[in-house]
C-alpha positions as a LaTeX table, in Angstrom:
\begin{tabular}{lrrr}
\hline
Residue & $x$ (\AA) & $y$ (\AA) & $z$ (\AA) \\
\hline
Unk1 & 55.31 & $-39.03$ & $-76.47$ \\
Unk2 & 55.04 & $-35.73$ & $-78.52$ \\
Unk3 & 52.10 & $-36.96$ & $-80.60$ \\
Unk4 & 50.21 & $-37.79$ & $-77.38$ \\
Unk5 & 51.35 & $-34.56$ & $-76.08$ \\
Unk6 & 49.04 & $-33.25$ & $-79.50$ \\
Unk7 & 46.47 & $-35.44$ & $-79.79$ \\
Unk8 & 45.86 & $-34.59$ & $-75.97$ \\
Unk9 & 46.31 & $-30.55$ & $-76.66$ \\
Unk10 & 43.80 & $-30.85$ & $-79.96$ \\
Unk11 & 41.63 & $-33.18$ & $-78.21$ \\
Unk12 & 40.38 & $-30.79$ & $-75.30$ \\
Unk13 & 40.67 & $-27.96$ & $-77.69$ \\
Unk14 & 36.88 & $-27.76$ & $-78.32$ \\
Unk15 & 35.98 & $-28.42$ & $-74.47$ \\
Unk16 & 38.19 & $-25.56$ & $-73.44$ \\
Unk17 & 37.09 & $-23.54$ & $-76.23$ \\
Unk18 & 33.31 & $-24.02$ & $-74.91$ \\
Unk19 & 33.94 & $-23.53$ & $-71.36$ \\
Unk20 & 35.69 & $-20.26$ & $-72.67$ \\
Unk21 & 32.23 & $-19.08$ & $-74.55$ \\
Unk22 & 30.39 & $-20.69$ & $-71.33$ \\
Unk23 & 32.68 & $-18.10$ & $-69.02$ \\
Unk24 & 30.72 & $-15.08$ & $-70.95$ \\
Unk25 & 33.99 & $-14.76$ & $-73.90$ \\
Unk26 & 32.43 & $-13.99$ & $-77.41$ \\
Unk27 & 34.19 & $-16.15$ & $-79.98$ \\
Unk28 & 35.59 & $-12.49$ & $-81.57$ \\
Unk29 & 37.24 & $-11.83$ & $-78.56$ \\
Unk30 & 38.66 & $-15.21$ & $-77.84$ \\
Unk31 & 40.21 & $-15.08$ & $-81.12$ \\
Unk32 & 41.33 & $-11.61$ & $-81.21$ \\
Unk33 & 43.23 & $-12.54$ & $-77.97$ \\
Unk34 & 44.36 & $-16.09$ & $-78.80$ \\
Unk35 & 46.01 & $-15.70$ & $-81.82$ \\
Unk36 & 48.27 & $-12.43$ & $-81.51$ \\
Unk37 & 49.21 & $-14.35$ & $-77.76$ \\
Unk38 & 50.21 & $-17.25$ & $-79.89$ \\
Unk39 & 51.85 & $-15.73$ & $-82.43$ \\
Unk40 & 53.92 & $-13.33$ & $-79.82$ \\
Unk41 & 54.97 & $-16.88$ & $-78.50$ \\
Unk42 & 55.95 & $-18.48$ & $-81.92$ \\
Unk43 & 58.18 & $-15.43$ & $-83.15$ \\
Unk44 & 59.91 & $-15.50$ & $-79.25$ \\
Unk45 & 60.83 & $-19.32$ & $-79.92$ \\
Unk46 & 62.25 & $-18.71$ & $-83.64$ \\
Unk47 & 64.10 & $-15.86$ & $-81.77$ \\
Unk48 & 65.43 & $-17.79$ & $-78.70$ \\
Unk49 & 66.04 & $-20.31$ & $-80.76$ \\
Unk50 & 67.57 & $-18.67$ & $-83.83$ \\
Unk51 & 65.97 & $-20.31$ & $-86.39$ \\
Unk52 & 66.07 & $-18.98$ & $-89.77$ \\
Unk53 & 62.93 & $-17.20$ & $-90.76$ \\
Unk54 & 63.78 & $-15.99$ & $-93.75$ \\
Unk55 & 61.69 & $-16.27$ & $-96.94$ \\
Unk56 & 61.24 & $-15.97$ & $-100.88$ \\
Unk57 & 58.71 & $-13.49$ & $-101.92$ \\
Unk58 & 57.05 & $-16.23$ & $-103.72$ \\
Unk59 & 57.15 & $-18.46$ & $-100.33$ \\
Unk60 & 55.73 & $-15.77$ & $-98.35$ \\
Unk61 & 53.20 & $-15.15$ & $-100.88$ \\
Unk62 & 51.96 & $-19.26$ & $-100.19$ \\
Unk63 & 52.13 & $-18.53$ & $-96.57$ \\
Unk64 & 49.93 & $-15.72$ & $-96.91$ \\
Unk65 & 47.93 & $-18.05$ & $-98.86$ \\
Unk66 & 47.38 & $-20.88$ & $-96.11$ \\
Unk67 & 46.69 & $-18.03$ & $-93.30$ \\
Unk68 & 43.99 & $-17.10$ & $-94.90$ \\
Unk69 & 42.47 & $-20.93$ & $-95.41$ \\
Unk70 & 43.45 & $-21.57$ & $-91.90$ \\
Unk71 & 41.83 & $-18.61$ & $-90.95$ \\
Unk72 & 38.47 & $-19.54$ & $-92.74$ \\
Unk73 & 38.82 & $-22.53$ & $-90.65$ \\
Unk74 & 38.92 & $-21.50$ & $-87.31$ \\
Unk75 & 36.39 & $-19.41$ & $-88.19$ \\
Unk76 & 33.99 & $-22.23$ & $-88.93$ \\
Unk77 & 35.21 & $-24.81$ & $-86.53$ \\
Unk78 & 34.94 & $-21.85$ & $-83.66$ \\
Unk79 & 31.26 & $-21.55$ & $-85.20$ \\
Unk80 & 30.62 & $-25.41$ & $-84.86$ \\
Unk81 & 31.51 & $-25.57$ & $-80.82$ \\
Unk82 & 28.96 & $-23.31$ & $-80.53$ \\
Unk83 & 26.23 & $-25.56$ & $-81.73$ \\
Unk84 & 27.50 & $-29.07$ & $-81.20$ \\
Unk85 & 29.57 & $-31.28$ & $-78.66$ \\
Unk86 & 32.87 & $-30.93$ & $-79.05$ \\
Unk87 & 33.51 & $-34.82$ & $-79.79$ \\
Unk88 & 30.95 & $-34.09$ & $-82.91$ \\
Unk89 & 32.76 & $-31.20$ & $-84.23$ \\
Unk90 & 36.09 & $-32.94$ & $-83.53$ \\
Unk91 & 34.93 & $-36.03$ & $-85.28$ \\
Unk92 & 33.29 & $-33.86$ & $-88.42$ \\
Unk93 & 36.57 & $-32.21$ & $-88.87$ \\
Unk94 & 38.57 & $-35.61$ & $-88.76$ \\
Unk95 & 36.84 & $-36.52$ & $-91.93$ \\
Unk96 & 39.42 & $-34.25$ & $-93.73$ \\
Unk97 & 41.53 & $-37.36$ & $-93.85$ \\
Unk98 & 39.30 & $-39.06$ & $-96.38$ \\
Unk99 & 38.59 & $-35.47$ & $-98.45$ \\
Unk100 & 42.79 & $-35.12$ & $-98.84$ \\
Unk101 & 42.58 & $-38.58$ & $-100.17$ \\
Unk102 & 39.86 & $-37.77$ & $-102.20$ \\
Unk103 & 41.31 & $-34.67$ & $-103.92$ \\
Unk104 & 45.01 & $-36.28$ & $-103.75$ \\
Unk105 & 43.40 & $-38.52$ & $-106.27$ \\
Unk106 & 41.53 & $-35.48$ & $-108.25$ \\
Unk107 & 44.99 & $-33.76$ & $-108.38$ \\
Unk108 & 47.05 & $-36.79$ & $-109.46$ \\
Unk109 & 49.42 & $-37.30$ & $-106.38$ \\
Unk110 & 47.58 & $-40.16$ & $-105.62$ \\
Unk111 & 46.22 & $-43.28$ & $-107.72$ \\
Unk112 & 42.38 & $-44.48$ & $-106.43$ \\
Unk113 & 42.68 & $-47.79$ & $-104.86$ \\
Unk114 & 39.61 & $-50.21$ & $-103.47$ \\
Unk115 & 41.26 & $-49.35$ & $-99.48$ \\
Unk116 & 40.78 & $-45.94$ & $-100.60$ \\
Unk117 & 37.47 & $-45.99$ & $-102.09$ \\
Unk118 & 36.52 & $-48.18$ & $-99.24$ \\
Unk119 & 37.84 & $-45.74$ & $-96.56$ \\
Unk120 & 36.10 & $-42.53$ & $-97.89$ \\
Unk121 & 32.70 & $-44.60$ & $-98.18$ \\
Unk122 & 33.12 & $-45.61$ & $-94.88$ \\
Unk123 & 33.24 & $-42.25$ & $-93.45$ \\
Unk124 & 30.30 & $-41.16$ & $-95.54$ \\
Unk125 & 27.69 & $-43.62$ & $-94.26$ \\
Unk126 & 29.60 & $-42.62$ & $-90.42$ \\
Unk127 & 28.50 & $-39.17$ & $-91.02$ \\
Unk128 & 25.24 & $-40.19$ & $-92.66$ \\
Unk129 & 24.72 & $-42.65$ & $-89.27$ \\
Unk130 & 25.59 & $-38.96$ & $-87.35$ \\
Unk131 & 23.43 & $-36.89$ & $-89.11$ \\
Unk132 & 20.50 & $-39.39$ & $-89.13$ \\
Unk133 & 17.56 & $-38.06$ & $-86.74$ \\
Unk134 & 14.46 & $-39.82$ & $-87.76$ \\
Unk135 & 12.59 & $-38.41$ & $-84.77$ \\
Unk136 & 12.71 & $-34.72$ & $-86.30$ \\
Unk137 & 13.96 & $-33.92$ & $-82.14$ \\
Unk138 & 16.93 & $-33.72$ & $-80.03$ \\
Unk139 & 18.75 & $-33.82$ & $-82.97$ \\
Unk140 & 22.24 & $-32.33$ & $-83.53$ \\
Unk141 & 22.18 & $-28.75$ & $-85.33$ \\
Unk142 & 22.53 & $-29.04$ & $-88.98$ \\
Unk143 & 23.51 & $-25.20$ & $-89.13$ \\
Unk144 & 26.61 & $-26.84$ & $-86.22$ \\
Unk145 & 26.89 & $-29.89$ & $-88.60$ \\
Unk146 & 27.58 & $-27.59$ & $-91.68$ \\
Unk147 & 29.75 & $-25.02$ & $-89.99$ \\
Unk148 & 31.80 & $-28.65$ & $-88.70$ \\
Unk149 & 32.12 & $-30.02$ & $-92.74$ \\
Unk150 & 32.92 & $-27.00$ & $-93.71$ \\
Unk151 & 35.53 & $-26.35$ & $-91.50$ \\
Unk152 & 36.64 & $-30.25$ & $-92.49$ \\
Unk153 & 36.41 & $-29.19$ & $-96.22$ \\
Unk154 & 38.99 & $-25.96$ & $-95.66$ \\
Unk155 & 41.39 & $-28.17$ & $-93.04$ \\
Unk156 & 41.66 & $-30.18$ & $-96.13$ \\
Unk157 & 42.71 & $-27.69$ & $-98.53$ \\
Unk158 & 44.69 & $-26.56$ & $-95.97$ \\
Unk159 & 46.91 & $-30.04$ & $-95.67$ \\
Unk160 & 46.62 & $-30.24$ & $-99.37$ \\
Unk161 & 48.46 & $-27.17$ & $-100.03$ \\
Unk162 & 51.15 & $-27.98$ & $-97.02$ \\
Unk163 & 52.33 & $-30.83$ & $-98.47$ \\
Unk164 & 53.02 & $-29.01$ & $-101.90$ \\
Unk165 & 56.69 & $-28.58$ & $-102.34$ \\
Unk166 & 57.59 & $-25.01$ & $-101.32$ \\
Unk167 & 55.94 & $-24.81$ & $-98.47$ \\
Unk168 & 57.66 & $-28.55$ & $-97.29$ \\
Unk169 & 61.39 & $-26.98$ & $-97.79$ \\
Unk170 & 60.52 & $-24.35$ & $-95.25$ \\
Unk171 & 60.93 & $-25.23$ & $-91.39$ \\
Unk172 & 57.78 & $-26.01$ & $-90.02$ \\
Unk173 & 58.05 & $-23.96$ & $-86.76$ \\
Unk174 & 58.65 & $-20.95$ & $-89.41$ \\
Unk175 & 55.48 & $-21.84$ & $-91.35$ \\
Unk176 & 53.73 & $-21.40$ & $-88.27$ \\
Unk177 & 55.27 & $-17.85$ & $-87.63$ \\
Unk178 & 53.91 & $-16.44$ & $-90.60$ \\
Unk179 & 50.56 & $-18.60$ & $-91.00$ \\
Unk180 & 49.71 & $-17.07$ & $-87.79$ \\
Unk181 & 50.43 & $-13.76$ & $-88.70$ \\
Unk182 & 46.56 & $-13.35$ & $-90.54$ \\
Unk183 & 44.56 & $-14.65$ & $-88.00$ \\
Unk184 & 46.45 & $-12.71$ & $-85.55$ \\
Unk185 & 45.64 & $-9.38$ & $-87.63$ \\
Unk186 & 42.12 & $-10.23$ & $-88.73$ \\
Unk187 & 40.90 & $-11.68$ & $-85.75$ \\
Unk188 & 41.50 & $-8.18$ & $-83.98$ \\
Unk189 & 39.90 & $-6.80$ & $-86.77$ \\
Unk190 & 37.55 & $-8.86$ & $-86.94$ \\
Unk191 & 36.38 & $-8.16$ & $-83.22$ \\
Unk192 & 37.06 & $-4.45$ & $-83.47$ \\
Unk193 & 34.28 & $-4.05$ & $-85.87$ \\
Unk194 & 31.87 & $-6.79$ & $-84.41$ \\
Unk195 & 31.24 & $-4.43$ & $-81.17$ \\
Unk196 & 32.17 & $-7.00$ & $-79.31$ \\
Unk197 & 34.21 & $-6.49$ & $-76.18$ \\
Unk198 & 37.87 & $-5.59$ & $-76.77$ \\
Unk199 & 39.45 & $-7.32$ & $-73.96$ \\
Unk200 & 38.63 & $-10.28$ & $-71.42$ \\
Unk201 & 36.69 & $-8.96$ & $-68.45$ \\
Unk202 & 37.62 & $-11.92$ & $-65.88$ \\
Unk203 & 40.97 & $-13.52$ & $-65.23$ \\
Unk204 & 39.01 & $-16.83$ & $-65.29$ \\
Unk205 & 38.28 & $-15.74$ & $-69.32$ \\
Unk206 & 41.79 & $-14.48$ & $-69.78$ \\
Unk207 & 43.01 & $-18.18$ & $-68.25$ \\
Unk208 & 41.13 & $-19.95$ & $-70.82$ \\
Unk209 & 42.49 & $-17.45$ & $-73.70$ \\
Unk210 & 46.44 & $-18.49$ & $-72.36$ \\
Unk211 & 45.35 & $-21.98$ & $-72.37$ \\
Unk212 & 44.15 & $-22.20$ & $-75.76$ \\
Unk213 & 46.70 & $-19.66$ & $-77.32$ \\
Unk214 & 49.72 & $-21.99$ & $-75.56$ \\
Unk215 & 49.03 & $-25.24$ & $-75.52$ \\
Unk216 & 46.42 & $-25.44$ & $-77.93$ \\
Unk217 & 48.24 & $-23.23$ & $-80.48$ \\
Unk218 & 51.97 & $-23.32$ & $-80.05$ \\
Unk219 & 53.10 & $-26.18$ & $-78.02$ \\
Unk220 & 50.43 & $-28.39$ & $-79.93$ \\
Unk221 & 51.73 & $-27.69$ & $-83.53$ \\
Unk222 & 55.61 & $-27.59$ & $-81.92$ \\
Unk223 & 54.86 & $-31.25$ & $-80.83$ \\
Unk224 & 53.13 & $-32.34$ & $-83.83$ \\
Unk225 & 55.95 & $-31.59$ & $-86.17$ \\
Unk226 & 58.47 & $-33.03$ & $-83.77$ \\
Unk227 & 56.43 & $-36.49$ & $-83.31$ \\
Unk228 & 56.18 & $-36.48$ & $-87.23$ \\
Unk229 & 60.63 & $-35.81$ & $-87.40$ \\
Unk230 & 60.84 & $-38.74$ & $-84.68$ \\
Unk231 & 58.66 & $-40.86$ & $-85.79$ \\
Unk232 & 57.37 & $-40.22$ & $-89.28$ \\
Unk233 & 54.28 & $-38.54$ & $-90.69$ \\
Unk234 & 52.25 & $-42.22$ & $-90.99$ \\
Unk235 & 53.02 & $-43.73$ & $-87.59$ \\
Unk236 & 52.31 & $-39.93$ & $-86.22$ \\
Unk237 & 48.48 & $-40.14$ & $-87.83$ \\
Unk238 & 47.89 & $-43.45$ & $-86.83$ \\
Unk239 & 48.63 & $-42.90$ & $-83.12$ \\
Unk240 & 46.52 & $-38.69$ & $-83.68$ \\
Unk241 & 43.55 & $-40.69$ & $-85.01$ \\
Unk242 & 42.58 & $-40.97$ & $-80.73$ \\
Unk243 & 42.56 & $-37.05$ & $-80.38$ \\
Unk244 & 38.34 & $-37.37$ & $-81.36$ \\
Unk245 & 38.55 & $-40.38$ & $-78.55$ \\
Unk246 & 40.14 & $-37.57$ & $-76.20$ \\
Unk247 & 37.48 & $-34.58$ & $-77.19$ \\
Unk248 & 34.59 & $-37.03$ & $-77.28$ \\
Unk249 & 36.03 & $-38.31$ & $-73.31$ \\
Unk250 & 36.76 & $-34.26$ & $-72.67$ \\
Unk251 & 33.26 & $-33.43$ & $-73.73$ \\
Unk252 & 31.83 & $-35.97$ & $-71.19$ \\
Unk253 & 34.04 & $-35.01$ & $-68.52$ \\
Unk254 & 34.23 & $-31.37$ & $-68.84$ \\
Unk255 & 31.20 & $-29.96$ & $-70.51$ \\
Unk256 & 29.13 & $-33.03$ & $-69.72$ \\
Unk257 & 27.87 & $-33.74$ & $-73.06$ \\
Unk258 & 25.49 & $-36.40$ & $-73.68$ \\
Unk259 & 25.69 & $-38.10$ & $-77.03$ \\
Unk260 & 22.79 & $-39.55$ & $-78.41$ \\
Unk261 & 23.74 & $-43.52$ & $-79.53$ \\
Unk262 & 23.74 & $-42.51$ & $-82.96$ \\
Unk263 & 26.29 & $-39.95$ & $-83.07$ \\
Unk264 & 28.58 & $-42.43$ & $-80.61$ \\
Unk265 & 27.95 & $-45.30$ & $-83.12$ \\
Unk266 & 28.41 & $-43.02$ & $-86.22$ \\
Unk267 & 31.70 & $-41.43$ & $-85.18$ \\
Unk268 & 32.87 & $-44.57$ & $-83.66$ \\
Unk269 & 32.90 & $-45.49$ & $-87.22$ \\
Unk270 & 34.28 & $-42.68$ & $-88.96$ \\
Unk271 & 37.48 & $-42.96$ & $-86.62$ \\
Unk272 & 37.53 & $-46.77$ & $-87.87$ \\
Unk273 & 37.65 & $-45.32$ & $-91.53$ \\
Unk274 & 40.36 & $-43.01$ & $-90.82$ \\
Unk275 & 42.60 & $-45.56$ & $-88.59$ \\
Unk276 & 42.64 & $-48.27$ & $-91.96$ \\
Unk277 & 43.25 & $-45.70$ & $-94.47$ \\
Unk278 & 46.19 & $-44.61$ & $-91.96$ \\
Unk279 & 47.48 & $-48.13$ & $-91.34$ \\
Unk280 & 47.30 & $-48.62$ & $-95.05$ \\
Unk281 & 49.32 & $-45.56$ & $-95.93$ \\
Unk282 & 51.62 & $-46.06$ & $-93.54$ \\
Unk283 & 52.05 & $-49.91$ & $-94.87$ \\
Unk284 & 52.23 & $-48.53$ & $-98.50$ \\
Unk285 & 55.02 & $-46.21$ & $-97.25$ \\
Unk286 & 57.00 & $-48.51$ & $-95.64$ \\
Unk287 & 56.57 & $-50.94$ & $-98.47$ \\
Unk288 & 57.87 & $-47.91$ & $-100.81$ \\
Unk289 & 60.46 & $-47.81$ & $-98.83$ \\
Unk290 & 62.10 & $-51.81$ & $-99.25$ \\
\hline
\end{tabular}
């Protein structure tokens, strides 16, 4: 239930996120309001709750670390709704999957197998399929398409370093807390010095920045790591492989996107790529397991 509860926060992340921009919020703003909301909420949870926060100075250093990849992210995945549907940008992002197996391998954690191989090749010619606009019109943006890999490239690096070993003896809830804590103080920045406006100027705009800060923030992370302690990490990314089905069904039904047969055909693929390399972690885990 909890990683439904995600996939379906995630998934109509970028359709909110566009009707926000649609409503007249600049991207600066939304952030600069989202993220300080969010983090407000986190800290009040750990509090309620009374979890301990407490960290090393070499642990806080890390988190510090990750804030600032995940902050690089949002920066390029907020760029990417602005230029493509959000099922596209959802889908580009997805393809993180294959890049952590690719640089598990680089690193070592991983050895290359044929599924593997297979997988990440897969999700290539998907992308290529996407990409593909023989036509030279109506295509999708490659400025949106680059801003969407990219933004797949740091989510990447940003799972890679999560699953090192300091940051996985930490509670997850209390990663969160201090991840948050740069994109909560740059983002302000950030929109302090952009000149753009410092506060929402409609409660329909302030509606969308609760609704993204909430559910899209807190309670979708809070249910993410409990479906992963219920259920386990595999089973958890088999079933989160539908949240590009959700923001590809959002975009339709929301923003009214209209995806050209190409980009259905070529994401419809790259979610086949990363279901079997899920299944076949997950069957290599429990195999490990025996």
């Amino acid at each position: 239930m909890y990683v439904l509860l995600t996939s379906l926060c995630f998934g109509l992340m970028p359709a909110i996120s566009q009707m926000s921009f649609k409503s007249g919020l600049s991207v600066e703003t939304m952030l600069a309001y989202r993220y300080p909301t969010a983090l407000a909420i986190t800290w009040a949870y750990i509090l309620i709750k009374k979890i301990d926060y407490k960290v090393t100075k070499s642990q806080f250093a890390l988190l510090m670390l990750i804030g600032c990849i995940y902050v690089a992210f949002i920066f390029f995945i907020n760029q990417s709704y602005l230029l493509l549907p959000g099922a596209i940008a959802s889908i580009l992002v997805f393809l993180y999957v294959s890049l952590v197996v690719t640089m598990e391998i680089i690193v070592g954690r991983e050895r290359p197998n044929w599924i593997r191989f297979f997988c990440v090749a897969l999700s290539l010619g998907g992308l290529i399929i996407v990409v593909w606009n023989p036509s030279g019109t109506g295509g999708l943006s490659l400025l949106g398409i680059a801003f969407g890999l990219t933004a797949g490239v740091l989510y990447a690096v940003y799972t890679t370093v999560l699953g090192g070993e300091k940051a996985r003896r930490l509670d997850a809830i209390v990663i969160v807390a201090y991840v948050l804590m740069i994109p909560a103080v740059l983002y302000v920045v950030r929109c302090w010095f952009s000149g753009a406006k410092p506060y929402p100027e409609t409660l329909e705009q302030g509606f969308y920045i609760l609704i993204l800060a909430m559910f899209c923030t807190f309670f979708g992370t809070l249910w993410w790591y409990k479906s992963v302690k219920f259920i386990g990490s595999s089973t958890a990314s088999i079933i989160n492989t539908i949240e590009p089905v959700i923001a590809y069904f959002g975009g339709m039904l929301i923003m009214r996107d209209v995806l050209a047969p190409s980009a259905v055909l070529g994401g419809a693929i790259i979610i086949t790529a990363i279901l079997i390399l899920n299944i076949a972690e997950s069957s290599k885990d429990k195999a490990a397991e025996k």
